[in-house]
N, C-alpha and C positions, 0 to 999 in steps of 0.2 A: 410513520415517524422515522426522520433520515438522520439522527442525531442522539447523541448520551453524553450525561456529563460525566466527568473522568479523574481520576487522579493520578500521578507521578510520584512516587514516595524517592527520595535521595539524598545521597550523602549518609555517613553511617547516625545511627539512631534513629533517623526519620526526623534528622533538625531540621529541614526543609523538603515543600511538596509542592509538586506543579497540579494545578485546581485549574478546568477548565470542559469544554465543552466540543465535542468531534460530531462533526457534520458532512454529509456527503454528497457531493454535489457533482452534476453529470460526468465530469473529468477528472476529478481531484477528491480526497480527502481533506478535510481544510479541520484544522487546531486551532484553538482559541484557547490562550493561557495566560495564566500568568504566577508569579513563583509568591508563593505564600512561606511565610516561619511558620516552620512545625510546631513549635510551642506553642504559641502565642495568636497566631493564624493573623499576623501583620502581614499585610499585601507590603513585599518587597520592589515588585517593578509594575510598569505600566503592560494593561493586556498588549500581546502578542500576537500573532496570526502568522503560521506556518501552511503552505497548500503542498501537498503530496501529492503529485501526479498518477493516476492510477497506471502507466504504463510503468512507474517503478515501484510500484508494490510486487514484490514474490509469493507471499504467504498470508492469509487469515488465518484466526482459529480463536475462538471464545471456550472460555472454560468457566464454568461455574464452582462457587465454591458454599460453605455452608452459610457466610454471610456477604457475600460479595463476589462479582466475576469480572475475568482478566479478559482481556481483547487483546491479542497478541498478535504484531505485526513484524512483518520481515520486510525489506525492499533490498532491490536488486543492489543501489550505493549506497554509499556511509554519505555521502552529500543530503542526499534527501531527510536526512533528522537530524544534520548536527548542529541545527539551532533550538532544538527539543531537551531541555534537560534533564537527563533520568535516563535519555535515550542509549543504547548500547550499540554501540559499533552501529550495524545495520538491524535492528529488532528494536520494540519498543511493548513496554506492558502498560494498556490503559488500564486501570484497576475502576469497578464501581461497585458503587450500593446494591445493597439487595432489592432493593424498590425499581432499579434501573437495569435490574438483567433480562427483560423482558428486549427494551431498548436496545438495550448494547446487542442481545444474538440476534434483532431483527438487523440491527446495523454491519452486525458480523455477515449474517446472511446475506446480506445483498453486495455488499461490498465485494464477495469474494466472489459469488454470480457477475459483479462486473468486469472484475479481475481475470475473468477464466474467459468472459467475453473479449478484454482487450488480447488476451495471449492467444486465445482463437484466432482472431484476427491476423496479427502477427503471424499464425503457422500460415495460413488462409494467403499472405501474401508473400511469404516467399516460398509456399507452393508453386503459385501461378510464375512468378521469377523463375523457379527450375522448369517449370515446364516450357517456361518461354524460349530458357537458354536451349531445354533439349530438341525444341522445333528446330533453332535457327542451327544445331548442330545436326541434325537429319535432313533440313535443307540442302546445311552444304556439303554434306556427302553425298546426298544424291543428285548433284551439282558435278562431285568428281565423278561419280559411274557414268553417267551419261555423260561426261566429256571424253571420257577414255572410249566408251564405246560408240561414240563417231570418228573415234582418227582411225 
């Protein structure tokens, strides 16, 4: 299961909550929300769909707590969630049910297995970039030795 449902609590009291559904899909994190009244639990707006690209995710981290647990995300820009509301600067707290913390660390778990794959990657290629650069600078110094030592 690649997927938990989630909530947003916002604005002071918890007068309004973002209620929705996180799912993970080969490249992206993808959000499905939409803003509920905290009182009342009136759907305020039409569902939404936000996709986070796993190349700007920075951080995972799920934490359990006695009746519910937090899925805690970091990303590299404040672009990346500022259609997310609840969302803070660059971090964001999925909150769930106790019945969905199974879900959410499996979701935490992989997520962040993908996350450490995509920055792998990332090291992985501009490794090979410096090494490239450092061939073509060993080439051409030893370009200048042998031209010095034929004149």
């Amino acid at each position: 299961m690649n997927s938990m449902p989630f909530k947003i609590r916002y604005l002071p009291g918890n007068l309004a909550q973002v209620e929705g559904v996180a799912r993970l899909e080969p490249s992206a994190l993808v959000l499905e929300f939409c803003t509920v009244d905290g009182l009342f639990g009136v759907l305020r707006s039409q569902p939404k769909q936000v996709r986070i690209d796993l190349n700007d995710v920075e951080s995972v981290e799920f934490k359990r707590g006695w009746f519910s647990g937090t899925l805690r995300m970091t990303t590299r820009c404040f672009g990346a969630l500022s259609a997310i509301p609840g969302a803070k600067g660059s971090e964001i707290a999925l909150k769930c049910r106790r019945r969905h913390r199974p879900a959410a660390a499996e979701l935490s778990s992989i997520l962040r297995l993908r996350v450490s794959e995509k920055h792998l990657e990332e090291l992985r290629g501009a490794a090979q970039q410096a090494d490239e650069a450092d061939e073509a600078r060993l080439e051409a110094g030893r370009g200048i030795v042998r031209g010095r030592l034929h004149e």
